[in-house]
C-alpha positions in Angstrom: 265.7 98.9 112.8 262.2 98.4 114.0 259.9 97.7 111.4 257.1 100.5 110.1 253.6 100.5 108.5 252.7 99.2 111.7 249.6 102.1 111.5 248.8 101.5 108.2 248.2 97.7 108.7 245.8 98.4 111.4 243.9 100.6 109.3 243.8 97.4 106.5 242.2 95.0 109.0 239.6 97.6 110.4 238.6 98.2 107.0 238.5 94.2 106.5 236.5 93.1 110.3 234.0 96.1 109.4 233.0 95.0 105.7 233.2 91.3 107.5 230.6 92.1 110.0 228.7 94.4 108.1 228.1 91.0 106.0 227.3 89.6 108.7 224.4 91.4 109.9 223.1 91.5 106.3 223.5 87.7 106.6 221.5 87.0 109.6 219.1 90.1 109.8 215.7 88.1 110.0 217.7 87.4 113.3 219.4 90.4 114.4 215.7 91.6 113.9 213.7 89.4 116.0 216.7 90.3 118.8 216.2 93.7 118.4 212.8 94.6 117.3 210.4 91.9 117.8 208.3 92.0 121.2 209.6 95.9 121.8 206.8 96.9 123.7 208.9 100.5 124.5 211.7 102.5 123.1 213.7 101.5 126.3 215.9 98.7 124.3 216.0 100.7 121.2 217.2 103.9 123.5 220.0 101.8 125.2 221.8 99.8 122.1 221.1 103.8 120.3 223.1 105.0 123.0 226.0 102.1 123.0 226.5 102.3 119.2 226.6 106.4 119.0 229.6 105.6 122.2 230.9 103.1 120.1 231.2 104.9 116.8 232.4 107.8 118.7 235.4 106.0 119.4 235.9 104.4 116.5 236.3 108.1 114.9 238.7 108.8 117.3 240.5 105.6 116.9 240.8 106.2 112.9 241.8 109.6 113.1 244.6 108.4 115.6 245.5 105.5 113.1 245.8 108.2 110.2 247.6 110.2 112.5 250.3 108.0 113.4 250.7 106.7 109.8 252.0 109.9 109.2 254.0 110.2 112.1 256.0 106.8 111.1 256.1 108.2 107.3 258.1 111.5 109.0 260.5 109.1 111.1 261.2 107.0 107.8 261.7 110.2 105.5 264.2 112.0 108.1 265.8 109.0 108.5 266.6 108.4 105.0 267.6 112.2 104.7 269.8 112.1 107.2 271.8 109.0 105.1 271.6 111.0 102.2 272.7 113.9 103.0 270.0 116.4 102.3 267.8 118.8 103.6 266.8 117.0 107.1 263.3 118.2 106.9 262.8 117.7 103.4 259.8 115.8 102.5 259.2 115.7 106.6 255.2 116.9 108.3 256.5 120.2 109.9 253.8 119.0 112.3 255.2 115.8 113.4 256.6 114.4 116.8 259.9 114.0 114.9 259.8 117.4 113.0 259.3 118.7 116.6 261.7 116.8 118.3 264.8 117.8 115.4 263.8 121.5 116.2 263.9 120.9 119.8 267.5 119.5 119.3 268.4 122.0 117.0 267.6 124.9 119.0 269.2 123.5 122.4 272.2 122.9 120.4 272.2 126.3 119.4 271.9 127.7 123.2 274.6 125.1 124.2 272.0 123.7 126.5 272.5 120.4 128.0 270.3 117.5 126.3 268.5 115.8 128.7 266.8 112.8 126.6 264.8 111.3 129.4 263.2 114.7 129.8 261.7 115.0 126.2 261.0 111.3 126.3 258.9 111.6 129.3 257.2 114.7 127.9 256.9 113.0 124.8 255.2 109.8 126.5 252.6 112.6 128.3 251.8 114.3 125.8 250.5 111.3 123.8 249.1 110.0 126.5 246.5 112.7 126.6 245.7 111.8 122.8 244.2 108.9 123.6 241.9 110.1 126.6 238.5 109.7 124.5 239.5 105.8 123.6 240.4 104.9 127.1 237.2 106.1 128.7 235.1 104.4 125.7 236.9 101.2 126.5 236.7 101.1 129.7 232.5 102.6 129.9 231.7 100.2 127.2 231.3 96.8 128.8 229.5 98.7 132.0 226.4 100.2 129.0 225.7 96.6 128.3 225.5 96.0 132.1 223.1 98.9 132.2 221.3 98.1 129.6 220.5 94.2 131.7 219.1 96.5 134.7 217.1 98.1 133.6 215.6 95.3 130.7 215.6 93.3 133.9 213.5 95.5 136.2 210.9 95.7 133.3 210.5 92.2 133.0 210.7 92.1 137.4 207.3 94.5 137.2 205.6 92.4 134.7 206.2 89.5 136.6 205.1 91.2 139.6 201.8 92.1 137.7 201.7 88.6 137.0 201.6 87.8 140.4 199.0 90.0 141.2 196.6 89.1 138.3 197.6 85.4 136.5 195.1 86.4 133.4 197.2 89.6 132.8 198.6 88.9 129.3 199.7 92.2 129.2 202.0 91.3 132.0 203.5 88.6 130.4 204.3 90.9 127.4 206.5 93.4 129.7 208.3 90.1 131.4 209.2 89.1 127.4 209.8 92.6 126.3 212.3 93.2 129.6 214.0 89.7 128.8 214.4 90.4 124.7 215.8 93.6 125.8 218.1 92.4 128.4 219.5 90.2 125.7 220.0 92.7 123.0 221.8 95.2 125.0 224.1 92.8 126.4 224.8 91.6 123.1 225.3 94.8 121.5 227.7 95.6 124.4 229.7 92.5 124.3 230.4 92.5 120.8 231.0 97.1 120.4 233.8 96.0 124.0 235.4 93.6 121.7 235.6 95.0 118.4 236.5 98.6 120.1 239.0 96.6 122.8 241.3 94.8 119.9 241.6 97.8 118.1 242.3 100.1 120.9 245.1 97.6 122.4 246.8 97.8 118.4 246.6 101.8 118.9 248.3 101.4 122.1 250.6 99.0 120.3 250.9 101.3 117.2 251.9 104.7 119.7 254.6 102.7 121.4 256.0 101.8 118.4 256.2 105.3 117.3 257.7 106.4 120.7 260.5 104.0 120.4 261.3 104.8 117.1 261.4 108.7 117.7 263.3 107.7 121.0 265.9 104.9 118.9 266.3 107.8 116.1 266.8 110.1 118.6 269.6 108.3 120.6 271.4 106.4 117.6 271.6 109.6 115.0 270.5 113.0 116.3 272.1 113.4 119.7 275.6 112.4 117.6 274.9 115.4 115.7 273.8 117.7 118.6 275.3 116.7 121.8 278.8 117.7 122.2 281.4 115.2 122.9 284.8 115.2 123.9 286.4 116.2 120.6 284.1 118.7 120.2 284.3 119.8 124.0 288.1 119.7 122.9 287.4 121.9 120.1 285.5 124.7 121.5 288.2 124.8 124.4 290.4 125.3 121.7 287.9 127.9 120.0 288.3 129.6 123.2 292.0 129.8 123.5 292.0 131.3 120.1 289.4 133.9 120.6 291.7 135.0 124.3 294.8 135.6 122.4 292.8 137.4 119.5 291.8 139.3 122.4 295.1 139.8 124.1 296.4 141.1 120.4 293.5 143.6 120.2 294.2 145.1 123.9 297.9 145.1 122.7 297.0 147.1 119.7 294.9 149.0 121.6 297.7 150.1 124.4 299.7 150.6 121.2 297.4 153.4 120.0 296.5 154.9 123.3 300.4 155.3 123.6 300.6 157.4 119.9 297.5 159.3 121.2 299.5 160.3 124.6 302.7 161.2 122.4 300.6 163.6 120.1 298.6 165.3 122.9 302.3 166.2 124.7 303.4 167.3 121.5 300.1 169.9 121.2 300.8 170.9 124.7 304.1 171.8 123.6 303.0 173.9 120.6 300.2 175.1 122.8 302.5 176.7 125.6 305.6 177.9 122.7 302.2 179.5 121.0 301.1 180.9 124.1 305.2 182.5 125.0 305.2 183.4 121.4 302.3 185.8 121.9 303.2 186.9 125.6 306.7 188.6 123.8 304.3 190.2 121.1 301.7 191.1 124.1 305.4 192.9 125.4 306.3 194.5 121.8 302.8 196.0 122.0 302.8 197.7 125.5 306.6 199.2 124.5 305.5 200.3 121.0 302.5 202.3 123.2 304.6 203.8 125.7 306.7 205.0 123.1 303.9 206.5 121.1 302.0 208.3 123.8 305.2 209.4 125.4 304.7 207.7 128.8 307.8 207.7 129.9 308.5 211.3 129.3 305.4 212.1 131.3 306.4 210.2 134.3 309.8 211.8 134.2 308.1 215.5 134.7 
């Protein structure tokens, strides 16, 4: 069994690096400050390391959420797991949100359409689908590095013009201020790049460590306990086929019993018949009676004999 807290762990040494560095900087802040506000002639520096921190911190959010998130998803594998040993209530005590909630009803409700359970399907889909999770963290990692780069070019072009002024004009003092300012500023945004790309970096390579563990879990749970449970096998096939056989003859004895009745109907409808044509003599005699019994009264025949 693969082990868990994996998530959780994470979050205990962010929590540890950021109190560690935040100690630090309040260590060493007469020189963090002459880095990064001594000889700042503009709000170019100040602008640049603004914009790598807000980047950075933007993806540290995401990166915490994530962690939270997937401590919660390995909590959900753990508790199914442990339901399914006990015999209760699978989802008892399970996030109806999870991957693994998700994945039991996906199971579930194939089962119950006697669809075919394709596992590489789902654990492709599953694989995509958390891919796209993680879309804000790659681009942060990977656009990091490139700010501090930015940040050089354009501390370095400052410090290129007031050389150039330099040039032009060796008792420009003001000159030499932009060529210090451009180099102090070079400096800091490099620095403030390097170390944002490798706090973010070790922490986004554990959340990439921390989602494939939760993959293969879902995926190991999946193959090792649920399909068992789901997937029909060949007793089961050899059951249903059974199921079957008994449901035909059922059939067979209803369409027997069926025949059966439509045969008692046909003997009762000849029998009305019967009646209906010894009804229908009955009252042609009586018709008869009737026409002699008039003839007789009205003297027809006496008539017809003068």
């Amino acid at each position: 069994m693969l082990e868990s807290g994996h998530a959780k762990r994470t979050l205990i040494q962010l929590g540890i690096l950021t109190i560690a560095a935040l100690l630090i900087a309040a260590w060493q802040h007469e020189v963090l400050g002459a880095i990064y506000w001594s000889n700042q002639r503009t709000h170019v520096g100040l602008a640049i390391n603004g914009g790598i921190v807000a980047l950075f911190l933007a993806g540290m959010a995401q990166l915490v959420r994530l962690f939270v998130r997937y401590d919660d998803e390995e909590r959900a594998v753990g508790a199914l797991k442990a339901n399914i040993h006990a015999a209760r209530d699978i989802e008892s005590g399970v996030w109806r949100g999870s991957l693994m909630a998700q994945r039991y009803r996906v199971l579930e409700e194939m089962s119950r359409q006697r669809a075919p359970i394709n596992q590489s399907a789902l654990a492709a889909t599953l694989v995509a689908t958390e891919a796209s999770c993680i879309s804000l963290p790659k681009f942060v990692h990977n656009i990091l590095i490139l700010t501090g780069v930015f940040g050089t070019i354009v501390s370095l072009s400052i410090a290129l013009l007031g050389a150039s002024d330099m040039i032009g004009a060796t008792a420009n003092v003001g000159s030499l201020g932009a060529v210090i300012h451009g180099m102090s500023t070079a400096l800091s945004t490099t620095m403030t790049a390097i170390l944002a790309y490798l706090f973010f970096g070790y922490f986004y390579l554990r959340l990439i460590d921390v989602q494939a563990q939760i993959i293969s879990r879902i995926e190991e749970l999946t193959t090792t306990t649920l399909l068992p449970r789901f997937q029909p096998g060949p007793e089961s096939a050899g059951e249903e086929f059974a199921d079957i056989i008994r449901a035909a003859a059922a059939l067979m004895k209803r369409l027997e019993a069926s025949q059966h009745e439509y045969a008692e109907v046909a003997i009762d409808l000849r029998a009305l018949i019967r009646t209906y044509q010894a009804e229908l003599k009955h009252s042609s005699n009586r018709l008869d009676d009737i026409a002699r019994l008039l003839r007789v009264g009205f003297r027809l025949n006496e008539r017809n004999r003068e």
